[in-house]
C-alpha positions as semicolon CSV with decimal commas, in nm:
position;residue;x (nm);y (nm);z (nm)
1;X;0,000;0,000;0,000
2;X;0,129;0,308;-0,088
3;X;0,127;0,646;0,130
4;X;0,111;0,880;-0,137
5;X;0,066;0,897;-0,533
6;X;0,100;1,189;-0,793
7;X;-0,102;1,459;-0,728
8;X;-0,393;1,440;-1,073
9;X;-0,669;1,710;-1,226
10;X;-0,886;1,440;-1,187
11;X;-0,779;1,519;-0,754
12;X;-0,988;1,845;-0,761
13;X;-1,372;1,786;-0,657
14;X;-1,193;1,576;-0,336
15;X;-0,918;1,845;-0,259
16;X;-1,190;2,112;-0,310
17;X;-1,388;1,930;-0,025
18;X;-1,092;1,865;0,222
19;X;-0,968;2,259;0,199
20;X;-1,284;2,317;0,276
21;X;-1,361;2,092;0,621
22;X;-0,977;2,163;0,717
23;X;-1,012;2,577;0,683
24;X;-1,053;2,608;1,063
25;X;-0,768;2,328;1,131
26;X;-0,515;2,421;0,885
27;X;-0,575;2,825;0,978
28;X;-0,285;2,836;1,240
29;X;-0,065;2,677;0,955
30;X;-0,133;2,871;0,669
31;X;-0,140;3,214;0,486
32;X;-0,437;3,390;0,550
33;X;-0,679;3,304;0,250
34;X;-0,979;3,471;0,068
35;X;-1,271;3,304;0,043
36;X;-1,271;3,211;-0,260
37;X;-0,938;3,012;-0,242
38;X;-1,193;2,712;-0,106
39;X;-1,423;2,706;-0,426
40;X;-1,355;2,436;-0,676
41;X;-1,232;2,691;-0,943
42;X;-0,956;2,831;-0,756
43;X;-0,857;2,445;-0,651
44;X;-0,895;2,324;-1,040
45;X;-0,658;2,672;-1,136
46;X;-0,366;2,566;-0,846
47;X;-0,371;2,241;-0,976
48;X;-0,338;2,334;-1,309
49;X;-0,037;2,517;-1,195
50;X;0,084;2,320;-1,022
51;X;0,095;2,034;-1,263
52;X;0,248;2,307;-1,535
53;X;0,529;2,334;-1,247
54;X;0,586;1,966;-1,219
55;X;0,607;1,920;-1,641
56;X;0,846;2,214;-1,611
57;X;1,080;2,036;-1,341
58;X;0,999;2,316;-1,066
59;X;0,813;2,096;-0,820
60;X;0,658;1,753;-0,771
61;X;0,321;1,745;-0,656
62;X;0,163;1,417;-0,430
63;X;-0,134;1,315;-0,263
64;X;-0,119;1,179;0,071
65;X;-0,359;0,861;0,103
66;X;-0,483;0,663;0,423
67;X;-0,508;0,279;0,458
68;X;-0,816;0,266;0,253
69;X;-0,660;0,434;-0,017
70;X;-0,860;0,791;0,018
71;X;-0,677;1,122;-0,028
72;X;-0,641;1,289;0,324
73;X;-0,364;1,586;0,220
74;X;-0,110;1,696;0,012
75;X;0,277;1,684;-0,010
76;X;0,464;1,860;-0,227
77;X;0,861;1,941;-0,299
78;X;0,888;2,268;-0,392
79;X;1,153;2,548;-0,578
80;X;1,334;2,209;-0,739
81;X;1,708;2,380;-0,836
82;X;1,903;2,166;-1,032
83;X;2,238;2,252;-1,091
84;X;2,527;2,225;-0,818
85;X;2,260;2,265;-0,547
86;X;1,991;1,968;-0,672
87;X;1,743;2,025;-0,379
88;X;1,364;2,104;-0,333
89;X;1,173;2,208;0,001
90;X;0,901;1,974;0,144
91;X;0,563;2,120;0,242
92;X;0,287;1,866;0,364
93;X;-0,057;1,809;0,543
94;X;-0,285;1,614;0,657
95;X;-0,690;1,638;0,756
96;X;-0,777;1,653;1,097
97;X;-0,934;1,367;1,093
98;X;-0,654;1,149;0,944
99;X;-0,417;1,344;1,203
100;X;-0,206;1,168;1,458
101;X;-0,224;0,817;1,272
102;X;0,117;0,802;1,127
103;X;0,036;0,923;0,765
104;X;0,247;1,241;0,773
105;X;0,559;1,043;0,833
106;X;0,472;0,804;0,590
107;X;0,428;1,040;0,287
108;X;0,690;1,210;0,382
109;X;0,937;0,879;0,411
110;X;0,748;0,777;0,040
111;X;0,832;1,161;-0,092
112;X;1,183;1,135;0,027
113;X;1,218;0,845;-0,162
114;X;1,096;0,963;-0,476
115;X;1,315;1,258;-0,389
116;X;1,649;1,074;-0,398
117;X;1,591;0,800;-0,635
118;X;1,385;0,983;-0,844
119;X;1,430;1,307;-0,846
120;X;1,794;1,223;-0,820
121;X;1,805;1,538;-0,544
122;X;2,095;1,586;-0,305
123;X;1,894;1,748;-0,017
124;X;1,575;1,821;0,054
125;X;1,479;2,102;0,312
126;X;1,175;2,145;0,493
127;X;1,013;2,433;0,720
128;X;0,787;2,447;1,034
129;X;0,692;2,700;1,248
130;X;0,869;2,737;1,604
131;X;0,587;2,554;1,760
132;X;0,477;2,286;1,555
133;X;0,597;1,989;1,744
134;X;0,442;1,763;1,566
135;X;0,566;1,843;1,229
136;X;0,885;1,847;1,376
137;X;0,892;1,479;1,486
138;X;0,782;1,381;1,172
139;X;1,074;1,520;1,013
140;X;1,275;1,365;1,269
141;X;1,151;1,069;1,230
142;X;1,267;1,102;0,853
143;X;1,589;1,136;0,921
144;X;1,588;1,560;0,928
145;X;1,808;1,779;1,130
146;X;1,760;2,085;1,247
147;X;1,982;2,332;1,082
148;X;1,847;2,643;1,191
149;X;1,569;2,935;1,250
150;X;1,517;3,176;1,050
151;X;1,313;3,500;1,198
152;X;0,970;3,626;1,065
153;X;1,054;3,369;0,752
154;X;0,657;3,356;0,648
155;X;0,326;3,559;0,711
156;X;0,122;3,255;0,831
157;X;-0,175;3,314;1,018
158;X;-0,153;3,719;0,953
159;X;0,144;3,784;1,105
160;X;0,522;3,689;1,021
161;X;0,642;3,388;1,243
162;X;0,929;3,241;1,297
163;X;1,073;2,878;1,123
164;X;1,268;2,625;1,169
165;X;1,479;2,511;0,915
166;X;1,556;2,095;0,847
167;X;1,691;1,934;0,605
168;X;1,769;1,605;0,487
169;X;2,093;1,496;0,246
170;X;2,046;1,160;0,000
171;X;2,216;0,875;0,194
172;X;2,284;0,760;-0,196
173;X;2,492;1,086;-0,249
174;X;2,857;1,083;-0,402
């Protein structure tokens, strides 16, 4: 069973309808949003973007799944240099209701993979804000370190916030 798969127009109606039961939850976590970020059109134009991205080599866009195979958040690496640097940043998450059952750290473990053997990336970094402990040992978990924090980094929630900084190097790397 597989933890994630690529992220598909076909995703939209389902994505459109998690956004939309996780605005409250995911609030604390992300950029303040208009409404109309949660209507299906919006969703079906980021996706479309997003997938343009991905065919372009600038991200890679996944779907995070639960046991019975049902979409419960997203996962995506991000800003994909190539180049000397060959690295991407990780952004993830999950419903609340699918929260706490071990699914972040799997998609993440699954995205790592594709990542490295893949992608054929060298490092992956990943972000979470000061507080987010639980984000935090799920990047542990992965094999992350903490490299360090970087002041007012994003303006989450309405107001700049702190992050701190992980990453992750390919075990595979020469």
């Amino acid at each position: 069973m597989h933890a994630t798969r690529p992220l598909t127009i076909d995703d939209v109606p389902v994505l459109t309808d998690l956004v939309v039961r996780n605005r409250e939850f995911l609030a604390p976590w992300d950029p303040l949003r208009t409404d109309d970020y949660y209507t299906r059109d919006a969703q079906l134009a980021l996706v479309r973007d997003t997938l343009d991205d991905q065919a372009a080599g600038r991200l890679h866009a996944r779907v995070i799944l639960d046991a019975a195979g049902d979409m419960v958040g997203r996962i995506t690496l991000n800003g994909i240099v190539r180049g000397a640097l060959q690295s991407g940043a990780m952004g993830y998450w999950v419903s609340e209701h699918a929260n706490g059952r071990g699914l972040a750290s799997a998609a993440v473990r699954e995205t790592l993979r594709v990542a490295f053997d893949d992608l054929r990336l060298h490092r992956v970094q990943a972000e979470t804000l000061t507080h987010n402990a639980g984000s935090q040992r799920v990047l542990e978990r992965n094999g992350f370190t903490r490299f360090g924090l970087a002041p007012q980094y994003l303006r989450i929630a309405g107001r700049w916030q702190d992050f701190v900084m992980y990453q992750v190097l390919n075990p595979a790397a020469d």
